[in-house]
N, C-alpha and C positions, 0 to 999 in steps of 0.2 A: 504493500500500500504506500510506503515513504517513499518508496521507490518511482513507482508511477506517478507520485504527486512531483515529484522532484523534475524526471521526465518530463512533467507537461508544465511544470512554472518554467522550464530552459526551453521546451520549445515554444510557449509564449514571448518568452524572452527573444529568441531567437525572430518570431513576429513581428516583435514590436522594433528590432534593429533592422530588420530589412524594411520595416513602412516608413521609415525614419532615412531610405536613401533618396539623394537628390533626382527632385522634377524635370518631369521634362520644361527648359527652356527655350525650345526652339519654336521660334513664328517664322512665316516670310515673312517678307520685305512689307511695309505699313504702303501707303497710298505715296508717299513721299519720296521714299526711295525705289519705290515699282517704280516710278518717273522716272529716276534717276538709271534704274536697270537697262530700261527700255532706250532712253538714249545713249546712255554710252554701249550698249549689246549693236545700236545703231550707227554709233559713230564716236565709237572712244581709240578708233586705233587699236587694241588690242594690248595697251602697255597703259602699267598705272598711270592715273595721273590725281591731281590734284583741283580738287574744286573749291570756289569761293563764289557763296550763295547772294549775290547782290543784295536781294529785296532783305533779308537779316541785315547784311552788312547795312543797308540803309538804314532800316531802324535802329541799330546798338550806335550809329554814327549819331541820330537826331536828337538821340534817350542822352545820349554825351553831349552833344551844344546845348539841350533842354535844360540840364544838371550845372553847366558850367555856365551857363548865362553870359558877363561880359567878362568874366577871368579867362587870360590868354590859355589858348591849348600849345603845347610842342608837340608834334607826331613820334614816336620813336620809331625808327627805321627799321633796329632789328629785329622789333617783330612784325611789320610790314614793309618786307624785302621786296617790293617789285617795285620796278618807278612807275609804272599804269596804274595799283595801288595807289602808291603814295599821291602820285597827281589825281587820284578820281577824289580821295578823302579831304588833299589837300584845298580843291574846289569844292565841296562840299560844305566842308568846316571853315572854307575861308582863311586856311591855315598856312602860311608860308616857314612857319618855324619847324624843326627836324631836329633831334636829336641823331647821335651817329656814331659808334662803336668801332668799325672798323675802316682803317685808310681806306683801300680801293673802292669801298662807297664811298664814303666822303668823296672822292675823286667824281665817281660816278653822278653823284647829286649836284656835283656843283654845275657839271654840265649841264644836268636837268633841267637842273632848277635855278639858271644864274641870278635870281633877286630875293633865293630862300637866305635865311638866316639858321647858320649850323653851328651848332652846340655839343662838342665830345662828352661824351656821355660814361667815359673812363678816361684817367690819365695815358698817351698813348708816348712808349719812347720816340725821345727825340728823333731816332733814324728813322721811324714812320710818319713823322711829322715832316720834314724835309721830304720826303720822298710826295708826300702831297705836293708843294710845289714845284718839286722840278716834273712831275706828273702833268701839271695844272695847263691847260691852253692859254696862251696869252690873248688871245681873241674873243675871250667869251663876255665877258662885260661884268665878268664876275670880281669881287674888290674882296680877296683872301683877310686885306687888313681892317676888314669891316663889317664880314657876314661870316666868318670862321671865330669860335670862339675854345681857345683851349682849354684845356682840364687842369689845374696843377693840386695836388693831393700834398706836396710836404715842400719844405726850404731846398732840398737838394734838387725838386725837380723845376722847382722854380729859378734856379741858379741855371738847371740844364737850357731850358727855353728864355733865361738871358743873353745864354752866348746863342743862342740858335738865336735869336732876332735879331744879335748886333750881327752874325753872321750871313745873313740874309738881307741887310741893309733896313730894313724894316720892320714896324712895331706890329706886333700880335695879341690878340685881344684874350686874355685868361678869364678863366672862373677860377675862384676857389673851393675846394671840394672839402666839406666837414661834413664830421662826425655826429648825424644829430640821434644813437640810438643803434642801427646795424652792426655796427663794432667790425664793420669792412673795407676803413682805411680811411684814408679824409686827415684835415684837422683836426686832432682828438678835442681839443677844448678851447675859448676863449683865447686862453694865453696862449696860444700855438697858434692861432690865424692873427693873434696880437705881433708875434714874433716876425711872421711872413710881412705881416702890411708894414712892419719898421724896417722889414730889410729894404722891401723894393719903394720905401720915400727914401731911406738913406743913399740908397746905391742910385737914385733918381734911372729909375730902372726903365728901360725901354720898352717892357709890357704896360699894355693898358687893360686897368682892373675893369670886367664887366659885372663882378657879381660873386652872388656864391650859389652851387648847387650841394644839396643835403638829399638823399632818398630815405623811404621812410620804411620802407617794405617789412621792416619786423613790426610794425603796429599793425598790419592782417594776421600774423602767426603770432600776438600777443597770446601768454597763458591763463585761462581762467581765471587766478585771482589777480592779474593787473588788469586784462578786457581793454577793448579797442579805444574806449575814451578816455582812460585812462594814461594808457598808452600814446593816442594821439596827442593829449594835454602836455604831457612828457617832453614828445619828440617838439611841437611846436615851440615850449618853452625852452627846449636847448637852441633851436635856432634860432628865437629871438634874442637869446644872450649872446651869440658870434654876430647877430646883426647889430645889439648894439655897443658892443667893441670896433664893428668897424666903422660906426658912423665919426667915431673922434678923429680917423685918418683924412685928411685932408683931399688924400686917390681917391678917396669913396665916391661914386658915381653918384651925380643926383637924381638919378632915376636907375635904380641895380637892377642887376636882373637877379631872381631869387625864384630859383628853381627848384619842385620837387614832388612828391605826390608819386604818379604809377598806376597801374594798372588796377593793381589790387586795393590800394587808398584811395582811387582819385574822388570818391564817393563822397568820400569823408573831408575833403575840400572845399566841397559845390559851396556851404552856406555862405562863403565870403570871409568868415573869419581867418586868422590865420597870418602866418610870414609870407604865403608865398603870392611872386607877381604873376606865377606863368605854371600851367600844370601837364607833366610827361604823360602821354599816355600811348599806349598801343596793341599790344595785347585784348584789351577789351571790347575792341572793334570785332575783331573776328573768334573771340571766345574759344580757345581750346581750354581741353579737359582741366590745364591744370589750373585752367582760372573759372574752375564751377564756385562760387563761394554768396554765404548772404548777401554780400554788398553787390553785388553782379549777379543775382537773381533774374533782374531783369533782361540784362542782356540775353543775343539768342545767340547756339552757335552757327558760325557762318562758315567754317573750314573743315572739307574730306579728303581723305583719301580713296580714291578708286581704283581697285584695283579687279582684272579679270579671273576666272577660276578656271584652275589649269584641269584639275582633274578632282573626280568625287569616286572617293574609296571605302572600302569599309577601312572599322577605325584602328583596323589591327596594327600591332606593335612588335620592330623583333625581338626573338628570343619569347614572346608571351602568347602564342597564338593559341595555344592549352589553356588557357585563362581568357579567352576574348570575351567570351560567351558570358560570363562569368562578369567583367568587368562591365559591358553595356544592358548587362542584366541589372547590374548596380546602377550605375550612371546612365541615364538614356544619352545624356550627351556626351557620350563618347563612341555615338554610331557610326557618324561617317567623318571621313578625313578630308579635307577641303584645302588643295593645295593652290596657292595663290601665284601669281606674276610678279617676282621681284618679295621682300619685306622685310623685317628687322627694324620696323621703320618705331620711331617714336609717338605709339600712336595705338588706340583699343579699339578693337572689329564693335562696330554699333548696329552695323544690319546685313544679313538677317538678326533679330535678335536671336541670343541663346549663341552663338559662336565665342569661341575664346581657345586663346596660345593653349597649345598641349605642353603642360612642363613637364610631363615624361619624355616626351620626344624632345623638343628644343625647339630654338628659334632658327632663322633663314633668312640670309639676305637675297637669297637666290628662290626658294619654293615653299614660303611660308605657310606652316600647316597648322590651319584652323581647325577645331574638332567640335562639333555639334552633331544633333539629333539628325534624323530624317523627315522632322517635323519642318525646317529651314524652307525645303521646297529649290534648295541649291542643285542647278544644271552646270554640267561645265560650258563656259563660255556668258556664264553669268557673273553678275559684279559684287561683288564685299564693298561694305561702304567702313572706311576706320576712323576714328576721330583723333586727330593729331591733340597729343601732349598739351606743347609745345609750338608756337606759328613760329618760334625763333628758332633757326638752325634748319627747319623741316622744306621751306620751303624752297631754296637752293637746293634738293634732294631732286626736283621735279626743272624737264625742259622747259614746261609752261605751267601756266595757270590757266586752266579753264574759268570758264566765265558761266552761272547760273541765272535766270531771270524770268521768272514767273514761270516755271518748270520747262523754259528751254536754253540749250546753249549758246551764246552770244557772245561768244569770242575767247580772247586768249590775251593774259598778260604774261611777258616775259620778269623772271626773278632779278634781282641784283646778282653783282656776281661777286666772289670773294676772295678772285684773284685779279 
């Protein structure tokens, strides 16, 4: 009798862990993505590519000039790497300001855009900064010593683009980069941008001061008990103490530029209060995965990856084919194997829903294999739609940009390049 009872509470047991294994996840494609299937099955070429949804991009562009009212925007570049990009938004927003991370953009924008106003957005060595100018066209009507603004982060590298301006015959316009809270380089404190602005009145220094830029990016990953306004309160009042250190300097512009905010703050901006004159933003425009967060709620994402499907296999694994039966008897989504065109890319499978990386198997930059149900409704020669990370770095991955609008394709922008 112990015995049978014993028996049958294990094989209840045993019941109640296998009711307990994972759902089927798998749907096709929503009404959204069939679109999307259906043109690129019709005209994607046959090789991933990258789309960027306009009518989103409009709205997360209007939902930002609606929120920032008259406080200046600067675009960042590296997370909208195309100049068709940066010239649709910059028309848009009415925006001629750029941030800019790497030389051979910088190079590239200025041809663009010869009456933007460009802002390094990291201190860059001197040997890349020269190589900007002897890069630069002398024809474009572009004025390096009036719309290029450098980065300087401490007294050595301000010492560095002393000799590079007297070397170049002419003045360069700096920012100074503090510390207000990231703890990722800058001026650490008052007395340290006290320091800089006494060298270059002493040495009657051939830069001209445009300002200071601070970023603020650890007041969205604040920890429960400091909380974002807290935190924000924080970071503001350290930049108002480096602003009002430098107002006693004489160099102090009478109108700075005072740069700072992002992607992930800019939100926290909009009311007006605040140090800053001018706010970075880019990332927000086209919302990848890693900027899901409350304060960007509202935005929608505007950036995929599309890629074709090379072939649809059952989801066997080697070395485990005595166990297959076994494993998608557990897992339903692990019935078919869904090998992709090209991937490894920085970026999660969104449709069909119910697809995701096999970490038994691995990753591929060559035949990336997605494993989901048979519920997907996946043919080979149909499309995985992935949602990029990341718009910074991803989008130089891709020859072009496709173009979305009102569920048809409308063109192509080409990326920046980063050589």
């Amino acid at each position: 009798m112990r015995r049978r009872t014993l028996l049958g509470i294990g094989a209840l047991g045993a019941l109640g862990i296998w009711a307990a294994r994972p759902t089927d996840h798998g749907r096709p494609h929503d009404a959204y993505f069939a679109r999307l299937n259906q043109l690129f099955r019709e005209d994607g070429g046959g090789v991933p590519q990258m789309v960027i949804d306009l009518d989103r991009l409009d709205a997360n562009a209007d939902l930002l000039a609606a929120r920032l009212g008259s406080r200046q925007l600067r675009l960042v570049a590296k997370s909208l790497a195309s100049g068709g990009l940066l010239d649709y938004l910059a028309r848009r927003l009415n925006c001629t300001r750029f941030m800019v991370f790497h030389q051979p953009q910088l190079n590239q924008l200025a041809r663009l855009f010869p009456s933007a106003d460009l802002l390094l957005g990291k201190p860059l060595p001197t040997a890349a900064a020269l190589a900007f100018y002897q890069q630069l066209p002398r024809h474009l009507g572009f004025d390096p010593s009036n719309q290029v603004t450098w980065l300087v982060d401490s007294a050595q590298r301000l010492q560095e683009y002393t000799e590079l301006s007297r070397a170049l015959g002419q003045s360069l316009q700096v920012a100074l980069e503090i510390d207000i809270g990231l703890a990722r380089g800058g001026l650490s404190s008052p007395d340290a941008l006290a320091n800089v602005l006494s060298q270059m009145t002493a040495s009657a220094s051939p830069l001209k001061l445009r300002g200071l830029m601070g970023y603020d990016a650890q007041v969205a990953h604040a920890p429960f008990w400091i909380g974002k306004e807290r935190a924000l309160r924080e970071s503001n009042a350290r930049y108002q103490a480096f602003i009002q250190v430098a107002r006693t300097f004489p160099i102090w512009p009478q109108d700075p530029l005072l740069n700072g905010g992002g992607s992930q703050t800019y939100p926290l901006h909009v009311a007006g209060n605040g140090p800053l004159s001018e706010v970075a933003v880019g990332s927000a425009l086209l919302k990848p995965a890693a900027f899901d967060s409350e304060l960007l709620r509202e935005h929608q994402a505007a950036l995929w990856i599309a890629s074709p499907v090379l072939k649809v296999l059952d989801g066997t694994l080697p070395y485990l084919d005595n166990v297959q039966g076994l494993l998608q008897g557990w897992n339903p989504n692990r019935q078919r194997a869904h090998y992709l065109y090209g991937g490894n890319w920085q970026a999660e499978p969104v449709s069909p829903a119910g697809l995701g990386y096999d970490s038994l198997y691995g990753r591929s930059a060559n035949q990336e294999r997605l494993i989901g149900s048979r519920s997907t409704g996946l043919a080979v020669d149909d499309w995985v739609f992935l949602r990029p990370t990341q718009s910074e770095g991803t989008l130089g991955e891709f020859a072009d940009l496709r173009l979305l609008r009102r569920g048809n394709l409308v063109g192509r922008w080409n990326p920046l390049s980063l050589a």
